[in-house]
Each structure stands twice: as structure tokens, then as C-alpha cells.
C-alpha positions as CSV (number, residue, x, y, z in Angstrom):
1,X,-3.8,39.0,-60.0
2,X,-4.5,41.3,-57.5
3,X,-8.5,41.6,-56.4
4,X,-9.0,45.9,-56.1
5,X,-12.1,45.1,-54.3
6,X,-9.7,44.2,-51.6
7,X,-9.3,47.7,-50.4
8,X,-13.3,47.6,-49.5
9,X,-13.4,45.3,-46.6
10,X,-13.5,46.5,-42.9
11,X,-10.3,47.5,-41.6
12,X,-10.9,45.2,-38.3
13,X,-11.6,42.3,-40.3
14,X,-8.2,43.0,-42.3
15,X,-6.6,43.7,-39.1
16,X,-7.9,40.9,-37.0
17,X,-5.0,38.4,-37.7
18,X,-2.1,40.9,-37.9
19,X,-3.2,41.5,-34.2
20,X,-3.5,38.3,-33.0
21,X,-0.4,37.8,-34.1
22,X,1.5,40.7,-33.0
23,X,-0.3,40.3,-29.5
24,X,0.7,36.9,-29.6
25,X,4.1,38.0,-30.4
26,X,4.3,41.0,-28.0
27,X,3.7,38.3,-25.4
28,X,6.5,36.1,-26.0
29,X,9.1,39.1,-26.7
30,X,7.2,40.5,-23.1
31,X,7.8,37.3,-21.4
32,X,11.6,36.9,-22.8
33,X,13.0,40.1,-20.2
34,X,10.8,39.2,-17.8
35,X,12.6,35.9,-17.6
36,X,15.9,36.8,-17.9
37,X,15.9,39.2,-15.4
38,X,15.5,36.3,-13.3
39,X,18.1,33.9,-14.8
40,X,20.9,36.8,-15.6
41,X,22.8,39.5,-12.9
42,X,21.9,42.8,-13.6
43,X,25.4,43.4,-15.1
44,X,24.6,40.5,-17.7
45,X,21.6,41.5,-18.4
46,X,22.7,44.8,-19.3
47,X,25.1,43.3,-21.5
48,X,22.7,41.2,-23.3
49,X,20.2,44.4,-23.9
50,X,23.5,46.1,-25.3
51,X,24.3,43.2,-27.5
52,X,20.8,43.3,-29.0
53,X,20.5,46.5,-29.3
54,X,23.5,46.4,-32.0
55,X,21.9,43.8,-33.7
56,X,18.5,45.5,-33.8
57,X,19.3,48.8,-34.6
58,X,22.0,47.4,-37.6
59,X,18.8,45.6,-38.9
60,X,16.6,48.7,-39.2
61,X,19.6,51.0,-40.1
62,X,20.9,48.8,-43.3
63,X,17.1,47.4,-45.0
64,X,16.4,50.8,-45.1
65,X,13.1,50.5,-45.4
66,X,13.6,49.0,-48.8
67,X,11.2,45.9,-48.0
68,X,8.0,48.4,-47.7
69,X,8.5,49.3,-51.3
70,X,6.2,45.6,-50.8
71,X,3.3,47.5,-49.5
72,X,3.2,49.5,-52.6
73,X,4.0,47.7,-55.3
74,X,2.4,44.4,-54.6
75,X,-1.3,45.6,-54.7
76,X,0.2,47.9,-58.1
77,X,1.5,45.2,-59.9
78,X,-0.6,42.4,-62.1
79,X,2.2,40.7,-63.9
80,X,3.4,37.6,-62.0
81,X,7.0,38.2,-63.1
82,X,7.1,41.6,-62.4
83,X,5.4,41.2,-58.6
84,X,8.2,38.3,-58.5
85,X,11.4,41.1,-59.2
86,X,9.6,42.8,-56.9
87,X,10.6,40.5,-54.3
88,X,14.0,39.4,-55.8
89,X,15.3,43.3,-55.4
90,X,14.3,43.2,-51.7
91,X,16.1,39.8,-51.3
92,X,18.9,40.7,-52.9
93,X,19.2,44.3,-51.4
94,X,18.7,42.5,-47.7
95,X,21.3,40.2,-48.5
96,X,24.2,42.3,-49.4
97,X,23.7,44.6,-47.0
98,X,23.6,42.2,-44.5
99,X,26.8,40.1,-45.7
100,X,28.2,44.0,-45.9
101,X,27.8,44.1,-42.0
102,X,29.1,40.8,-41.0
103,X,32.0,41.1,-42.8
104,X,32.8,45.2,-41.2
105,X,32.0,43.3,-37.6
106,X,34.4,40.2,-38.3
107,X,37.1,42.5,-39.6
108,X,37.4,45.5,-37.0
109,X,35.2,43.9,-33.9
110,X,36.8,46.6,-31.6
111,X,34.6,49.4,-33.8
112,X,31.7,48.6,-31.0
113,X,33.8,48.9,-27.8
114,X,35.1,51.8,-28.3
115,X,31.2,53.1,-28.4
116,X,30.5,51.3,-24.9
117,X,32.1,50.8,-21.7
118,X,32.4,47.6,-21.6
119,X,35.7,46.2,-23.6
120,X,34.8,42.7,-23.1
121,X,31.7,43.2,-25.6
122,X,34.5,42.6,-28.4
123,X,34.9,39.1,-27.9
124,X,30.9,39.0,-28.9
125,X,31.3,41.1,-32.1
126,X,32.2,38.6,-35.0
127,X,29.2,36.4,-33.5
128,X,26.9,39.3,-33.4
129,X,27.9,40.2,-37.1
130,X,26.3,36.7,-38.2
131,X,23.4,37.2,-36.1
132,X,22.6,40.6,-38.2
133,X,23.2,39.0,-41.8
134,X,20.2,36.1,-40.9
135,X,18.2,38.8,-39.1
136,X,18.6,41.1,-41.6
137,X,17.6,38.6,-44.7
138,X,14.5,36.6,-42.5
139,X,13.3,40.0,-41.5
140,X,11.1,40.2,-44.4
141,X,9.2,37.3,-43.4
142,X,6.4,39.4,-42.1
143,X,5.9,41.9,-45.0
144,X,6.2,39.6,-48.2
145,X,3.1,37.6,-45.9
146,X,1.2,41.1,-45.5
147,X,2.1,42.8,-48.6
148,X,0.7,39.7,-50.7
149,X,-2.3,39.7,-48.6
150,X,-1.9,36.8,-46.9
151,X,-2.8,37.7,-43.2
152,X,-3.1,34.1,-42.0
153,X,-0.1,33.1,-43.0
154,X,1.7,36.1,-41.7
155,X,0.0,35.6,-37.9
156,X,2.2,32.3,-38.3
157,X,5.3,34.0,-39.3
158,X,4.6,36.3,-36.5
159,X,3.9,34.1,-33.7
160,X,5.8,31.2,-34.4
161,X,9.1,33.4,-35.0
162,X,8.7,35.3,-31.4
163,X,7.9,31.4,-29.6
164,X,11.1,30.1,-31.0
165,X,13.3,33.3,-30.1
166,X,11.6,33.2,-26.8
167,X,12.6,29.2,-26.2
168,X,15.5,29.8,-27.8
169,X,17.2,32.1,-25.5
170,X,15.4,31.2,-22.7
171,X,17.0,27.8,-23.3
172,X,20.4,28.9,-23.6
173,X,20.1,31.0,-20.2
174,X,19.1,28.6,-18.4
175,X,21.1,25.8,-19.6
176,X,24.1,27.4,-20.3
177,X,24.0,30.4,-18.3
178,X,25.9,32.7,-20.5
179,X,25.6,36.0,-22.8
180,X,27.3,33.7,-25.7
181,X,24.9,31.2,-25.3
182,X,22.1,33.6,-25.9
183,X,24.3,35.2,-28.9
184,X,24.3,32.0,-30.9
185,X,20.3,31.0,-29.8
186,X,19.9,34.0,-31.9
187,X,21.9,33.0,-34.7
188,X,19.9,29.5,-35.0
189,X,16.4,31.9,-35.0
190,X,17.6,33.8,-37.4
191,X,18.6,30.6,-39.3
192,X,15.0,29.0,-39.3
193,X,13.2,32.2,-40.2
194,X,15.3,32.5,-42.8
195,X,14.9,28.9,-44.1
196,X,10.9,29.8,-43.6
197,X,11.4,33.2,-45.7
198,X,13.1,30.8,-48.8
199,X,9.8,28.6,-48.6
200,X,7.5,30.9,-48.8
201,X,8.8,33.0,-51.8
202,X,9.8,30.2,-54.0
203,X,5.9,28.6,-53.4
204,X,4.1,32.1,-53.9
205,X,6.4,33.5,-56.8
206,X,7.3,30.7,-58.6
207,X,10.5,31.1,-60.7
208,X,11.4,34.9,-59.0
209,X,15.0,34.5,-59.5
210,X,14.5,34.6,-63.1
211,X,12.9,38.2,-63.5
212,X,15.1,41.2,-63.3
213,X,14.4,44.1,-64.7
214,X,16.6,47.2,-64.2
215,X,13.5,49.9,-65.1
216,X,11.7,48.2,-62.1
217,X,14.6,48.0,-59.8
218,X,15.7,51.5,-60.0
219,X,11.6,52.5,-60.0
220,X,11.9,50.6,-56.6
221,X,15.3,52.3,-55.7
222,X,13.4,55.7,-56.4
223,X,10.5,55.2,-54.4
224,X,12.7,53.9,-50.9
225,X,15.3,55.6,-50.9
226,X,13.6,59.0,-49.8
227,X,11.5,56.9,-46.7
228,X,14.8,55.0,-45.9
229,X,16.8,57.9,-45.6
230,X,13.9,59.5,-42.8
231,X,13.6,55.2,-41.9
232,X,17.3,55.6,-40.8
233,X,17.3,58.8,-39.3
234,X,14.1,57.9,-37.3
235,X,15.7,54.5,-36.4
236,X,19.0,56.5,-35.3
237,X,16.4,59.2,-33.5
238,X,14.8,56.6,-31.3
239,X,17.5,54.4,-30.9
240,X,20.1,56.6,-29.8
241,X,19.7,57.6,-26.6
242,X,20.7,53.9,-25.7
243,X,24.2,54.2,-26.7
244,X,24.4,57.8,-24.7
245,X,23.2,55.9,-21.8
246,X,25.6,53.0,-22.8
247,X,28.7,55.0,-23.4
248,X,28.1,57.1,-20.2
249,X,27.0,54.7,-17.9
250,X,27.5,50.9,-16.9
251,X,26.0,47.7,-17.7
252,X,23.8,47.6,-14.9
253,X,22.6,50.9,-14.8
254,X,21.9,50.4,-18.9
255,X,19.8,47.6,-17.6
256,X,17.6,49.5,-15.2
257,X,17.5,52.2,-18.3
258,X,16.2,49.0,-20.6
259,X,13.5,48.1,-18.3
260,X,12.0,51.5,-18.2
261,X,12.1,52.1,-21.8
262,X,10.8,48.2,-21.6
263,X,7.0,49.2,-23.0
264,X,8.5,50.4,-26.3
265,X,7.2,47.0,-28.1
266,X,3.7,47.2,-27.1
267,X,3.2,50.8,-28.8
268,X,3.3,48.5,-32.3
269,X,1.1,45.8,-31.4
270,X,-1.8,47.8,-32.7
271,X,-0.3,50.7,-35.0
272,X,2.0,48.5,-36.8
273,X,-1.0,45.7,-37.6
274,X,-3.6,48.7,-39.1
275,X,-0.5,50.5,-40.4
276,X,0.4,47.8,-42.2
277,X,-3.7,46.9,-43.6
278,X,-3.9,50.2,-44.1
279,X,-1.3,51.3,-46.5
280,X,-2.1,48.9,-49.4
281,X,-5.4,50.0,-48.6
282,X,-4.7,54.1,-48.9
283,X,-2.2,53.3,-51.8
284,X,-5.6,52.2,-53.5
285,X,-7.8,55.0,-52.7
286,X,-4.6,58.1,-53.2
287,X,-4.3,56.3,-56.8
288,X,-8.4,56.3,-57.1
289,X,-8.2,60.0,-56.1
290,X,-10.4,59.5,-52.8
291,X,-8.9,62.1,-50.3
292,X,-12.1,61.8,-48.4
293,X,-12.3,58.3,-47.7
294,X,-8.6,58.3,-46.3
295,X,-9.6,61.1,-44.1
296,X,-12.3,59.0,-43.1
297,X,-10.4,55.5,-42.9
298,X,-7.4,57.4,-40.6
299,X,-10.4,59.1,-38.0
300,X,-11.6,55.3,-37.9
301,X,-8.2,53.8,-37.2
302,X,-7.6,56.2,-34.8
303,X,-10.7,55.5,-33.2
304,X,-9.8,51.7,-32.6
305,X,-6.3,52.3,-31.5
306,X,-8.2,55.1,-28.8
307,X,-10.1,52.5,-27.6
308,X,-7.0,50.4,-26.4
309,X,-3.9,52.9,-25.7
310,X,-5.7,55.4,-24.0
311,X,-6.7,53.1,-20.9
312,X,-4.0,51.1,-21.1
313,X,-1.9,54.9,-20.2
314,X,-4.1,55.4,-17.7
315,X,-4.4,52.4,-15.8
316,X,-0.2,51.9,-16.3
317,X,0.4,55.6,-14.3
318,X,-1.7,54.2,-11.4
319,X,-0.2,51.3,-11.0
320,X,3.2,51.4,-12.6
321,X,4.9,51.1,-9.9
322,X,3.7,47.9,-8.4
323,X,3.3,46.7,-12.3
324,X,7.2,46.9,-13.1
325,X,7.9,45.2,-9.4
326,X,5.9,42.4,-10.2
327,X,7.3,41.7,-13.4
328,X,10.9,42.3,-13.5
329,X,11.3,41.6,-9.2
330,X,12.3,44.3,-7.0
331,X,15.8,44.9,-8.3
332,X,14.4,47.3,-11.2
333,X,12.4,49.1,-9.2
334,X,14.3,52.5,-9.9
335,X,13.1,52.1,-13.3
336,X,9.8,53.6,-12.5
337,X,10.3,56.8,-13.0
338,X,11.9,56.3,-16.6
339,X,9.0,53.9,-17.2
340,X,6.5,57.1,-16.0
341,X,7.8,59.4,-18.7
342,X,8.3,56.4,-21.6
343,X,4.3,56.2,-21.2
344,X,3.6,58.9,-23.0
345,X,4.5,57.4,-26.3
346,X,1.2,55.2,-26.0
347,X,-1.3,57.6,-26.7
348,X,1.3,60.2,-28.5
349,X,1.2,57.2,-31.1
350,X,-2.5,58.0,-32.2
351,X,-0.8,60.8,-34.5
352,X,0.4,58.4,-36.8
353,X,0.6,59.2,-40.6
354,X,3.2,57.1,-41.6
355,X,0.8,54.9,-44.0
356,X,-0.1,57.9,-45.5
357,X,3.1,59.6,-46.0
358,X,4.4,56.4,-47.9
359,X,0.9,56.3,-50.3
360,X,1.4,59.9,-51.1
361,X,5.2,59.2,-52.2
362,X,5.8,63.3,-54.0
363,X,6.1,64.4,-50.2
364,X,8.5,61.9,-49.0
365,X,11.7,64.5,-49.2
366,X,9.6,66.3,-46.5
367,X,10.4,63.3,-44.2
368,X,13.8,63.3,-45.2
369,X,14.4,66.9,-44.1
370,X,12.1,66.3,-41.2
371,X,14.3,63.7,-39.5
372,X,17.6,65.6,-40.5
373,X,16.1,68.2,-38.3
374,X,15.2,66.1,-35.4
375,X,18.7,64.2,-35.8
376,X,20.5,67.1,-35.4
377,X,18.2,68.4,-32.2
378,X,18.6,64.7,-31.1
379,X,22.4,64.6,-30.7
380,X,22.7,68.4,-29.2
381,X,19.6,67.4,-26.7
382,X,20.9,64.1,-25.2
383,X,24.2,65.2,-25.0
384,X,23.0,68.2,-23.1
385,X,20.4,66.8,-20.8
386,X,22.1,63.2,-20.2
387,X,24.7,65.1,-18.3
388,X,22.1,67.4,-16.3
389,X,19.6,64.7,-15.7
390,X,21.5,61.7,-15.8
391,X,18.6,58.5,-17.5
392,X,15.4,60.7,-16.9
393,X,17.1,63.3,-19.2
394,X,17.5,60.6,-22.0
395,X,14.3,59.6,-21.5
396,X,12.4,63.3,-21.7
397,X,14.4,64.2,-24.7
398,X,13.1,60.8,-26.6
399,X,9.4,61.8,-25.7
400,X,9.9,65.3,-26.5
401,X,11.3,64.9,-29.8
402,X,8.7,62.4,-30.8
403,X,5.9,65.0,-29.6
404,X,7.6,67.8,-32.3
405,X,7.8,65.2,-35.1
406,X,4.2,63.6,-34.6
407,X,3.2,66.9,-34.9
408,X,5.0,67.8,-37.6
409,X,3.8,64.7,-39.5
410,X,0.4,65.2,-38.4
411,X,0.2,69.0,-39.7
412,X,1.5,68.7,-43.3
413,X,-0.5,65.6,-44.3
414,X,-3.9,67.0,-43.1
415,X,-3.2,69.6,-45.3
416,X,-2.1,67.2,-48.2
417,X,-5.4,65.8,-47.5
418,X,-7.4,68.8,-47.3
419,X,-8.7,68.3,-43.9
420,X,-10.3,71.0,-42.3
421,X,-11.4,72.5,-38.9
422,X,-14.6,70.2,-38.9
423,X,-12.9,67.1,-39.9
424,X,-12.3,66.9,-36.0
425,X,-15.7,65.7,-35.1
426,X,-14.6,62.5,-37.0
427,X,-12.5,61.8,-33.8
428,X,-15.1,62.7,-31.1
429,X,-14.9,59.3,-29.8
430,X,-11.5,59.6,-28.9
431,X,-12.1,62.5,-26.7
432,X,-15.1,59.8,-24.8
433,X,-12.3,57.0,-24.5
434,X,-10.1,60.0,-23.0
435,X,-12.9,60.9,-20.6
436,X,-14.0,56.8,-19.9
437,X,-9.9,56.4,-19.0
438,X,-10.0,59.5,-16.7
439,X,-12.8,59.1,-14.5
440,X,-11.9,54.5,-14.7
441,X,-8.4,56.0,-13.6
442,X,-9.6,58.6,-10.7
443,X,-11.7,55.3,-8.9
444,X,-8.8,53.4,-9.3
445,X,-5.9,55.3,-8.2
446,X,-8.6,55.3,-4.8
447,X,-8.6,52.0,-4.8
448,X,-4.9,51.5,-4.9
449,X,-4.4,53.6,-1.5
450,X,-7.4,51.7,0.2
451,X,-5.5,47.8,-1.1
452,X,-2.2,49.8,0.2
453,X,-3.3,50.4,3.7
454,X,-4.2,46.9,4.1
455,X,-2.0,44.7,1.6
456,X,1.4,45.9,0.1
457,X,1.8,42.3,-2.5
458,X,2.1,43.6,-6.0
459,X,0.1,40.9,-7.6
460,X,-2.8,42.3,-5.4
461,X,-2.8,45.7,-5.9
462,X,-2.9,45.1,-9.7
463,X,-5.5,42.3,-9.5
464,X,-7.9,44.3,-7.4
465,X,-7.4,47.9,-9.5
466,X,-7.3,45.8,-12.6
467,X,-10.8,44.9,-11.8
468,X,-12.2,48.4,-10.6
469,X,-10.6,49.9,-13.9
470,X,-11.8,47.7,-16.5
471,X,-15.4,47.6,-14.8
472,X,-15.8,51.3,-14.4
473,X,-13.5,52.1,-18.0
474,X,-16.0,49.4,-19.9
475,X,-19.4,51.1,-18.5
476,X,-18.6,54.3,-19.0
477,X,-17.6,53.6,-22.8
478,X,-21.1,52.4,-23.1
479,X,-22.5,55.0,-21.7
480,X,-20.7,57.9,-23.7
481,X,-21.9,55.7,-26.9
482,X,-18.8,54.9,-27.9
483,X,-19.2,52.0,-30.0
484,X,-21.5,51.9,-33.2
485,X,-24.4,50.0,-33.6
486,X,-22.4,47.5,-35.7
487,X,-19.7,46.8,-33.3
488,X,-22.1,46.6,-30.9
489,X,-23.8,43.5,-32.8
490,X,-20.5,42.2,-33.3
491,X,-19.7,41.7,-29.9
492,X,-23.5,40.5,-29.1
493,X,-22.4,37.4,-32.0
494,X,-19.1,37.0,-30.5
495,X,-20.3,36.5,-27.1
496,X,-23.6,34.3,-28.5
497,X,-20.8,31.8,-29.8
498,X,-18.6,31.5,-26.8
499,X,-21.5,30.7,-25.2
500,X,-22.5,27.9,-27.7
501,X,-18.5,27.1,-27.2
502,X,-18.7,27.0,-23.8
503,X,-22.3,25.5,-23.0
504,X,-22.4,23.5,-26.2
């Protein structure tokens, strides 16, 4: 039985393991290219981005979206049998599609060369059609956890599934030294999280393979297939400027393109944990008829995100430069300028409605048509500006798309809402962080040509500007007021019991 007083607690508190976890995770995945960049040539590297990049995109492209239909019907639904077809119809759904996939990759594996330059990626192809099925069924792993509230247990899933890809393929690099190696690491993680998957449904929703329903199914069907429709022309949106740069360009210079584009991840560490608190949450207040508390929730989410992706921007076009040197070694130092223009997706990402559009499900043909829209611009733009501009033209056309559809998103739903003109003081504090980030940024971009003159190690200039920034970024946020009275306290507490921790 689902509690409704749920939907009352704070959003951090909801949050808090969701971004452990994906912070946790962000880390390991982080530390994975970092790694390999080391252990692989450039050319295998390149290989092994393009290899994954099949896998990843056939993932998003083929659930469309149909495991979210989770986030909504979970919290909706009282009847243990019914909450367990629920779950059965996503199961079933991920595994046809995926068997559907590895079946077209074992039969015609030259479908994929003839989209890249490289004709010896064939020989991967039947391999890489496993490796989607078992990705493709354990990638509900994290929303079943979410979606039935359990936010411990989905921090496990989380980091414990990014740990053992991260050993995994690390192992096989340096052991075996190979792209194949790494191909079937990834089959045996997507083998474990898919035994983990099978535990966990059959000990939450016991006996789920017994109810099927067809009225609940195609209620399910209904509801997804609008949001997987604009889930699979956003997926091909973002995703396909890769295979431009792929089909146009080598290996190697795919890999310098991967590393600047490398930041992607971090963009969900903090949307994608509130996004996903959030949307149970604003299902629950759109079906209570409470426009004005999801106005106010959304100003408050946006608030916290500020706090984190705004500096973070900042700080990154100081010291970019020297940032992507010392992690991936001097080789992919050309990606900085692609890395420059990629940044802009951090604090672009505040305008993020997606957990609304999917509460408020009578507009979701309005996404459909959006993304048609910015599929079609997507295909004319690349092609036009990939053979002008060469990577920074794939690059500029990704952030410039996602600038017109943010907007778009962000326009229509404040009108669903009924937000007006004055509804913008809610996010006054984002406009301080903006201001905190500017002036931390100003000092520290002085500081980077003073540790310049003098020392020219990576590692230095990013310890000493680190430490300018954060002192400077945190003083003026308390200055401006930024955080409430409340935070405030919580921090005091937090800070009183490290010290107990520390000092006993």
C-alpha cells in the first residue's frame, strides 16, 4: 500500500541517496575513460567509444521509455497484483525488444559498418548484440528501486553496478589488452545486474508473473508510447551527432570528439536524482489539483541544482584547459575547445520540465511533435555544419538544438501551470549563485595567469584555483543570503556531528 503522505517530505531528504549514489556512480563511470585512455591507443579507444555508443544508444532507443510508466503507476496503484503487472509488462516489454536486437545484430552484423569507417567493427557486432539484450533487461534495476520508493536500495543498484563495470573493463584492458576483452566484460555486467534485477522483483512483488491484465497493459501502452516516441527522438537528437562524426571521420579523431563531449554524464548526477524524487512526487500533487505547489517544488529544485552547476560552469571555463590535460594526458588536449562549447549544457539543464511533462500526461503529443521538429533540424544542421566546421560544428549544433527545445519545454508547461510574470522571484536565488560563480570565477581566472607565470603542472594550477574559487564562490553565497535559515541549521548539525566523528 502506497503511504500518500510520501509526497510531503523534503525533496533533499528524498533526494539525498539517489545522489550519493549517482555521484558515486558518476565517479566510477568518470574514472573508467580516464583509465583507458591510458591503457588503449587513441585508435582503440575510439573504437571502444564507438562500440558503446551502439550499445547505449540501442538501449535508450528500444525501452522506449516504457520503464517510467514506473514512476507513475507505482505511487497510483494499491493493489499488490496490479502494482506486480505493472512490473511484468516492463519486464516483458525489455525483454523482447532486447532479444529483437540481438537477433538483427547476429543475423546482418555488417548493418553497423556500413554506418562507420571502420570495417573491422563487424567482427564485434554479434558480441555487441548480447551485450544490448542484458543491458537492455538489467537496465531497470534503478527505476523499479526508485519507483517503489526504495532509495536505499537503489543507491546500491547504482553504485555497486558502475564499481563492477568499472573493474570489469578495467580488468579486461589491462589484462587482456583488447577491445573484445572489454566487449565481453560488458556482457558479464550486464549478466549480474540482471541476475540482481530477477532478485529484487521476485522478493518485492511476490508472485508478479501471475498477474496479467490486458486493460492495464494497454493503459500502460497508452501512457508510454507518446513520451517514448519524443524518448527516442530525443535519444536519436543527442546521440547523433556521434555517428556524423563517426561516419566522417576516424577512430582517433572520434576519440578526441568523445573526450570533449566527455562531461555529458555529470549533467544527470543531480537532475536525474530530483527528477526522478520528483515525478512521483508532482504525479501526486497534478492528481490533488495543486498547480501551485509544483510551481513552487520546480523553483526549489531549480534552486539546489543552481547551487551546484552554476560554479561548477564557471570554474570548468577557467580551467578546462589544464582540467582535461590532467585527466585524459596530453594526447586529448585538442579536445578543449569541443569540451568549451559542451559546457553549456550544465547550467542550460536548470530548464528542465521533463518530470512535469510526464505528470501532466494530456500534453505528451506536444513532445512528440516537439522532437519531430528538432529531429528534422538535427539531421539538416549536422550535416550542414559538420562539413563547414569539422567537430566544433557537431558540437554547436548539439547545444544549440538543446537551447531551442529547453525553451520550448520550458514555455508551454509554465503556461500549463499557470505561472506568471511574478512567479520569477521564486528563482531569485539562482540569479545570487550566478553572480557568487561570476565574481569566484573573475579572482580565479587571475589566479590561473599568476600560477602560470611561475608553474605550468596541471595538477597545480587546478589545486591552487580550486582553492581561490571554492573560498571566494562559498563566502559570497553567504553573503548574498543564499541559503535559508533551515539549510543553514542543517549544515551547523552536519558539521556538529563530524566533529563528534572526528574528535569523538
Amino acid at each position: 500500500m502506497v503511504d500518500h503522505q510520501q509526497p510531503r517530505r523534503s525533496l533533499t531528504a528524498q533526494a539525498f541517496w539517489l545522489l550519493v549514489a549517482k555521484t558515486l556512480g558518476f565517479a566510477f563511470a568518470f574514472a573508467l575513460p580516464i583509465l583507458l585512455t591510458r591503457t588503449l591507443s587513441q585508435n582503440e579507444y575510439g573504437l571502444f567509444k564507438q562500440l558503446f555508443l551502439i550499445s547505449t544508444t540501442a538501449v535508450a532507443l528500444l525501452s522506449l521509455g516504457f520503464g517510467m510508466s514506473a514512476y507513475y503507476y507505482l505511487p497510483r496503484e494499491s493493489d499488490p497484483k496490479r502494482r506486480g503487472q505493472v512490473i511484468l509488462n516492463i519486464l516483458l516489454f525489455n525483454m523482447l525488444m532486447g532479444v529483437a536486437a540481438c537477433l538483427v545484430l547476429v543475423l546482418w552484423p555488417g548493418l553497423i559498418a556500413k554506418i562507420f569507417r571502420d570495417p573491422g567493427i563487424s567482427s564485434y557486432v554479434p558480441l555487441l548484440g548480447v551485450v544490448i539484450f542484458l543491458w537492455l533487461f538489467s537496465s531497470f534495476i534503478e527505476t523499479v528501486a526508485v519507483a517503489n520508493q526504495e532509495l536505499k536500495v537503489a543507491t546500491i543498484f547504482i553504485v555497486a553496478g558502475q564499481l563492477t563495470r568499472t573493474v570489469l573493463l578495467l580488468g579486461a584492458a589491462i589484462v587482456f589488452d583488447s577491445v573484445q576483452a572489454l566487449v565481453y566484460a560488458a556482457m558479464v555486467h550486464g549478466a549480474v545486474q540482471s541476475i540482481a534485477l530477477i532478485w529484487y522483483v521476485v522478493t518485492r512483488f511476490h508472485g508478479f508473473w501471475r498477474a496479467f491484465d490486458w486493460s492495464l497493459t494497454l493503459k500502460q501502452i497508452a501512457y508510454v508510447l507518446p513520451f517514448g516516441l519524443a524518448g527516442l527522438l530525443y535519444t536519436v537528437q543527442t546521440d547523433l551527432h556521434n555517428y556524423f562524426v563517426s561516419h566522417q571521420f576516424s577512430a582517433a579523431t572520434f576519440a578526441i570528439y568523445s573526450i570533449g563531449v566527455a562531461q555529458l554524464p555529470f549533467i544527470s548526477i543531480l537532475r536525474e536524482s530530483v527528477s526522478s524524487v520528483m515525478l512521483p512526487r508532482i504525479s501526486y500533487l497534478q492528481e490533488q489539483g495543486q498547480t501551485r505547489e509544483i510551481i513552487m517544488l520546480m523553483a526549489n529544485a531549480t534552486r539546489k541544482l543552481a547551487v551546484v552547476l552554476i560554479p561548477v560552469y564557471v570554474f570548468l571555463m577557467v580551467t578546462g584547459r589544464e582540467f582535461l590535460t590532467f585527466m585524459f594526458t596530453a594526447a586529448y588536449a585538442e579536445s578543449w575547445p569541443i569540451f568549451a562549447l559542451n559546457l553549456t549544457l550544465l547550467p542550460l539543464s536548470l530548464l528542465d520540465v521533463d518530470a512535469v511533462s510526464r505528470a501532466y500526461e494530456r500534453h505528451r503529443f506536444f513532445l512528440v511533435r516537439l522532437q519531430i521538429v528538432i529531429c528534422i533540424l538535427n539531421v539538416v544542421s549536422l550535416w550542414f555544419f559538420i562539413g563547414r566546421f569539422g567537430l566544433l560544428g557537431a558540437i554547436g549544433v548539439v547545444v544549440g538544438l538543446n537551447i531551442i527545445g529547453r525553451v520550448a519545454m520550458a514555455i508551454r508547461f509554465s503556461l500549463v501551470l499557470g505561472a506568471k510574470p511574478r512567479d520569477l522571484k521564486l528563482f531569485k536565488d539562482v540569479g545570487k549563485v550566478a553572480i557568487a560563480s561570476v565574481v569566484a570565477g573573475v579572482l580565479c581566472f587571475f589566479v590561473r595567469s599568476l600560477i602560470m607565470s611561475s608553474y605550468q603542472r596541471p595538477i597545480v594550477i587546478l589545486a591552487g584555483c580550486f582553492i581561490v574559487f571554492a573560498a571566494i564562490y562559498a563566502g559570497a553565497v553567504l553573503i548574498l543570503g543564499v541559503a535559508s535559515n533551515d539549510e543553514r541549521e542543517k549544515v551547523r548539525r552536519g558539521v556538529q556531528r563530524l566533529h563528534r566523528f572526528v574528535y569523538g
